[in-house]
N, C-alpha and C positions, 0 to 999 in steps of 0.2 A: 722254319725248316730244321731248325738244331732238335729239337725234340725227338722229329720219325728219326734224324740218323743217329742220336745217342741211343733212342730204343732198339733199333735196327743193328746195333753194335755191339748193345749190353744183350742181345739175345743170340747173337752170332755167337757167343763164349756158352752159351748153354748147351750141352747135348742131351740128345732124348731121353728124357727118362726110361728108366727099366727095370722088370723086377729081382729082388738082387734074394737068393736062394736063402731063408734064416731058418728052413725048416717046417716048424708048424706057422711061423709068423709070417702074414702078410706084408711088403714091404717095396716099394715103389719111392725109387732114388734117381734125383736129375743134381749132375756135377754144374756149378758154374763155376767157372776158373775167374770170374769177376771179383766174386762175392768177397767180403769178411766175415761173416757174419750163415747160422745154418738155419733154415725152417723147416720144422716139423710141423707135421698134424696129425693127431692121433685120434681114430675115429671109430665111432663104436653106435652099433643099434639102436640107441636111447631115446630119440627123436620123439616128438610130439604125438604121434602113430599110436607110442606105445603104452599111452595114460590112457586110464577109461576117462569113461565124465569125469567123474567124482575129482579126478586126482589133475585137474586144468593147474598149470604151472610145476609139476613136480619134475619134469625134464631140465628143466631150468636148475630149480631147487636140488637136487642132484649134483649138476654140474659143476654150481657154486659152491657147494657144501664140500666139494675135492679141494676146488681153490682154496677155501680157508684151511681144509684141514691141516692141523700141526706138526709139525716133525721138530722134535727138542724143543719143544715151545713157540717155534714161529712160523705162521703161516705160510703154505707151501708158495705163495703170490708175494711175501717178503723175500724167502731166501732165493726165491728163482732173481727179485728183481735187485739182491744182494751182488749176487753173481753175474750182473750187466745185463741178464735176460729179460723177455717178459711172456706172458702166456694168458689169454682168454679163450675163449669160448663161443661159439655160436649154436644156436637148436633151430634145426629144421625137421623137418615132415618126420624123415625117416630116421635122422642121425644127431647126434652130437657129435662137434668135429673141436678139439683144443687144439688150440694154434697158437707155439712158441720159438721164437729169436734169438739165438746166444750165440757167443763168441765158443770156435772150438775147441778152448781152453777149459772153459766150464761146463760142457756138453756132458761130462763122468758124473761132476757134483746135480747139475740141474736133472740129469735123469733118473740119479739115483735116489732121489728128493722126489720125486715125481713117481719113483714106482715104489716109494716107501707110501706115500699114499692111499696108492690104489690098493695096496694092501692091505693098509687098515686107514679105512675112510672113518674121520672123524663125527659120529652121527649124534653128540652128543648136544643136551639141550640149548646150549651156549654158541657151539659152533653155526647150528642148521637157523638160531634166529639170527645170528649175524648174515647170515647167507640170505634167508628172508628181507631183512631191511635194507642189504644189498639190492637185491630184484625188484624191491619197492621205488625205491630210486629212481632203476630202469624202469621200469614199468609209467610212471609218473613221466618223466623226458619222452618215452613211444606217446604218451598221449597227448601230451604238447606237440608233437608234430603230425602234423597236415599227411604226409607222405604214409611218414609209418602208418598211419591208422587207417590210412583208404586201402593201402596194401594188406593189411590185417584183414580188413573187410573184406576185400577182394578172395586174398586166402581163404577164407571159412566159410567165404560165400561155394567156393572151387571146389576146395575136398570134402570128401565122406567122413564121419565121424571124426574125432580127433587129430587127426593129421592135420584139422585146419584152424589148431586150436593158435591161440596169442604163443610167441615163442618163450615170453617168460610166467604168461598166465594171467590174473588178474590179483590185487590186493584182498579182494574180499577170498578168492579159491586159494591162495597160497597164505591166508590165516587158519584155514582147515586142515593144513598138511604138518604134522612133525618127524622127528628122527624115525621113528619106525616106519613112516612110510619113505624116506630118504633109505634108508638100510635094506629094506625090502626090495626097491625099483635096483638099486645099484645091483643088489646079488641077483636079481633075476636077467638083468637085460647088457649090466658090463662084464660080459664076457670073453674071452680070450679067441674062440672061432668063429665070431663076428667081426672081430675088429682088425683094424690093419692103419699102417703107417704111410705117411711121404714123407719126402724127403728133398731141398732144393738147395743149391747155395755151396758153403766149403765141403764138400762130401769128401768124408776119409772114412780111411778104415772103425774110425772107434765109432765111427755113427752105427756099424751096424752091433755092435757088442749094445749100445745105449738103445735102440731101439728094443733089440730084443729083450734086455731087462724087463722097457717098460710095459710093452704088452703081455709079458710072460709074470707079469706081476696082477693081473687081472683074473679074475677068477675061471677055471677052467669051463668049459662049455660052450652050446652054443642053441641058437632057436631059430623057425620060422623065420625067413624077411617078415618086417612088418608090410601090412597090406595098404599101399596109398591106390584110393580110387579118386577121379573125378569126377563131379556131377556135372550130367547133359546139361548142354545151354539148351534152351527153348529159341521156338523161333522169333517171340517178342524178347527184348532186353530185359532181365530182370535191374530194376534198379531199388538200391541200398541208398540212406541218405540218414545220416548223424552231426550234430554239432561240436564243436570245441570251442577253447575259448582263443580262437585266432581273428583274424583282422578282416579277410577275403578269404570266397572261396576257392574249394578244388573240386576238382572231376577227374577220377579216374574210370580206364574205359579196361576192363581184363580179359583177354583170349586165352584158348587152348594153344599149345605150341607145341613142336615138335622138341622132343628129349637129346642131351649129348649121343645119344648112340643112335637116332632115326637116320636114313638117308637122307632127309629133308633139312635138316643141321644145318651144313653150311648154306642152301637157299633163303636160310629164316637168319641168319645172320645179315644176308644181302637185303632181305626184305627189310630189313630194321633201319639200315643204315639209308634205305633207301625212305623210308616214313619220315626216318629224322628229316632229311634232306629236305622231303615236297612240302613237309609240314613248317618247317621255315620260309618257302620261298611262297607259301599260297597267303603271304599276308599280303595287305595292301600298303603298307606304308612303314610299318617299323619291323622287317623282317630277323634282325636282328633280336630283338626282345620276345618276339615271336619264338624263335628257338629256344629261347632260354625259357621261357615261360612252358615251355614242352619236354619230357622227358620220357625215354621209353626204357621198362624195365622188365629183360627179360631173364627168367628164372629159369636157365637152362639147368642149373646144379639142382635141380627134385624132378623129380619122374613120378606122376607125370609133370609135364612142366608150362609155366603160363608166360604172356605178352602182352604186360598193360601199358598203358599209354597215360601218363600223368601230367594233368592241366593244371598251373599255375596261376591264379585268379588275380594273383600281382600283376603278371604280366598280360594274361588273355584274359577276357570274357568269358568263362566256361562253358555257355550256353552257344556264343559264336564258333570255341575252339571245338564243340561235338561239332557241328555244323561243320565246321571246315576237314576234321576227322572224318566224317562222313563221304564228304566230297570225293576226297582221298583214297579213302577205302572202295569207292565206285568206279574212282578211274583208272585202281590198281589191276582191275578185272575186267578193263573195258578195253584200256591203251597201251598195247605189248610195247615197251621200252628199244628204242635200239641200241645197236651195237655198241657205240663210243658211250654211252649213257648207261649202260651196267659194268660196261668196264670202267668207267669211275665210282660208281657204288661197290663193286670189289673191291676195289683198292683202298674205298674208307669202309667196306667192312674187317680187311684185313688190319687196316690200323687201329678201328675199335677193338677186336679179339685182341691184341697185342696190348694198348693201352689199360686193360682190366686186368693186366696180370701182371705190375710191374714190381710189387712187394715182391720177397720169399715165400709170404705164408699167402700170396694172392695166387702164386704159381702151384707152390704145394697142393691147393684146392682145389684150382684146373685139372691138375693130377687126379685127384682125390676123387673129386664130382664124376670123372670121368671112369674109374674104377669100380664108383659108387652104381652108376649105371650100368656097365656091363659094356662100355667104350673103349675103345685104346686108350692107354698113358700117354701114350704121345701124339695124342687128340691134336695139341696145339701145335706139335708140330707137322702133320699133315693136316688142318684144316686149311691149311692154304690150297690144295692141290683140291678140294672138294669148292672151296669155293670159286677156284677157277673155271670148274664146270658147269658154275651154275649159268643156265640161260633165258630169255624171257619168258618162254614156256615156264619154267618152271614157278619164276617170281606169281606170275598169273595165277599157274592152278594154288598154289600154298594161299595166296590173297582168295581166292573162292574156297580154299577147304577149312582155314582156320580162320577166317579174318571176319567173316560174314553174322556168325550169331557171338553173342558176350553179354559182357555182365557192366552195367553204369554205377558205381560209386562215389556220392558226392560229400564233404566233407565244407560244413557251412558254418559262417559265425553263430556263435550263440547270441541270440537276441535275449534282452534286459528286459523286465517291466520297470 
């Protein structure tokens, strides 16, 4: 019990985020009177979306190529981490989002480092292959794991064109890419009326002078949303199946879901927490390991957005765990839930939503995702009153609208001659 009431305590000192006026800049600030420490994320159209073929991993390549660039000779990912801080990056569909921690002593130094950058991003041939053998790295750890890679497949199995490309790309398509096409992607897609900032943690006044620098240091302009479509599931499962060089297998199972800004949001939170639940308790004998051998991952931060379900071959049988998935799924649409039995699937969907935001830069994103859709900022703090309403009508139709057609991904040892 000490964990919901530390969490329960450290979010009672949070207030809602809101937008705080910098002008032309986007800018989305939640105060915690807890904090030491401030997260930002600064987030910008770059995403996966906006590579054609030819250019698989240059979103990536991009990104990192900021991180090294130099300011007085050391790398912007040195002097940030000089200064107590630290800052990476993530690429998705639509966006690239850089997500940084510093004490608010150094928030002047670390931003002003940061929008000496974006200023002049370093594309030169030294910088962008250090960047490259950086992502190779990543790229080689995503393939070694079971998880990442059925989710990759999943993705590109889900979206149209590009949006469902690898997020740092492939080794053989990021040997095809250099500075000019790093130089190029940056000036067309990091733009200053695409992008916009959070904010969570010691919020003072110099946050907003520091934000503003750094998105006003980006080049002026602005373009098109990029276009994320998804492809119809059919009424047979399509199924993907590849090897690595793992032990056991996996199976992952991927649905359509509803996005941070649908009505249906908070019902597909309940639904989840409710799958987690039956899918533990439908084993026969080790329901324990059962659970853990099960994991469900829902990508509500991309629009559109999905709900896969990941079989752990350690633990289950992957061919029993569809089976029992199956099950599952038939008596979700068959057996309307009562009253005391979805009011405790609320109350561990509320604790799941709470438990996935408990960083700075995890809550910054909540934020973020939520803005990124066209949702309230302060999503997280009224999805409690949305998931209160949900009721078993609802859990049913969402299990018959989304839950019913998908996509099987399975992820198998590689066999030896």
């Amino acid at each position: 019990m000490m964990l919901p009431l530390l969490l329960a305590a450290t979010l009672a000192l949070s207030a809602p985020p809101h937008a705080i006026d910098l002008g032309a800049t986007k800018f989305f600030a939640q105060s915690d009177a807890g904090a030491q420490l401030i997260g930002i994320d600064l987030v910008v159209s770059a995403g996966t979306a906006r590579q054609t073929a030819a250019q698989n991993g240059l979103a990536a390549l991009t990104a990192q190529t900021l991180l090294f660039t130099k300011i007085d000779g050391t790398r912007l990912t040195d002097r940030i981490a000089a200064d107590g801080g630290s800052i990476d990056y993530a690429v998705d569909p639509g966006v690239v989002r850089f997500s940084f921690e510093v004490l608010p002593g150094a928030l002047p130094a670390v931003s002003a480092d940061l929008a000496r950058a974006l200023t002049a991003l370093d594309t030169s041939a030294d910088t962008v292959n250090a960047a490259r053998t950086t992502l190779a790295t990543r790229i080689a750890d995503d393939e070694s794991n079971p998880v990442t890679v059925g989710v990759e497949m999943l993705r590109n199995s889900y979206y149209r064109g590009t949006a469902g490309a690898p997020s740092f790309g492939t080794s053989a398509s990021l040997a095809q890419l250099g500075p000019s096409d790093v130089a190029a992607f940056f000036a067309a897609h990091y733009l200053r009326g695409d992008a916009f900032a959070t904010a969570t943690g010691a919020v003072e006044d110099a946050l907003n002078a520091a934000v503003n620098a750094i998105i006003g240091a980006l080049p002026a302009g602005s373009e098109p949303p990029a276009t994320l479509a998804a492809q119809a599931f059919g009424p047979e499962p399509k199924h993907l199946v590849t090897s690595r060089e793992i032990g056991v297998p996996f199976a992952f199972v991927g649905f359509a879901a509803p996005a941070m800004n649908d009505p249906d949001f908070g019902a597909m939170l309940v639904l989840r927490s409710m799958l987690n639940d039956v899918a533990a308790r439908q084993t026969t004998e080790t329901p324990a390991a059962f659970e853990r051998g099960i994991n469900i991952v829902y990508t509500y931060d991309v629009k559109p957005s999905s709900f896969i379900v990941a079989i752990n071959g350690s633990q289950v049988d992957p061919s029993a765990g569809l089976t029992v998935l199956q099950a599952i799924l038939k008596s979700a649409v068959t057996k309307p839930l009562g009253a005391d039995v979805i009011k405790r699937y609320k109350e561990m969907a509320r604790g799941d939503w709470a438990l996935e935001a408990v960083t700075l830069n995890d809550r910054a994103w909540q934020i973020g995702a939520a803005v990124n859709e066209g949702a309230d900022p302060a999503l997280a703090q009224t999805i409690g009153a949305e998931i209160d309403r949900v009721t078993p009508a609802d859990l049913e139709r969402l299990a018959k609208v989304y839950l019913q057609r998908y996509t099987v991904a399975l992820v198998l040892p590689r066999s030896h001659p």
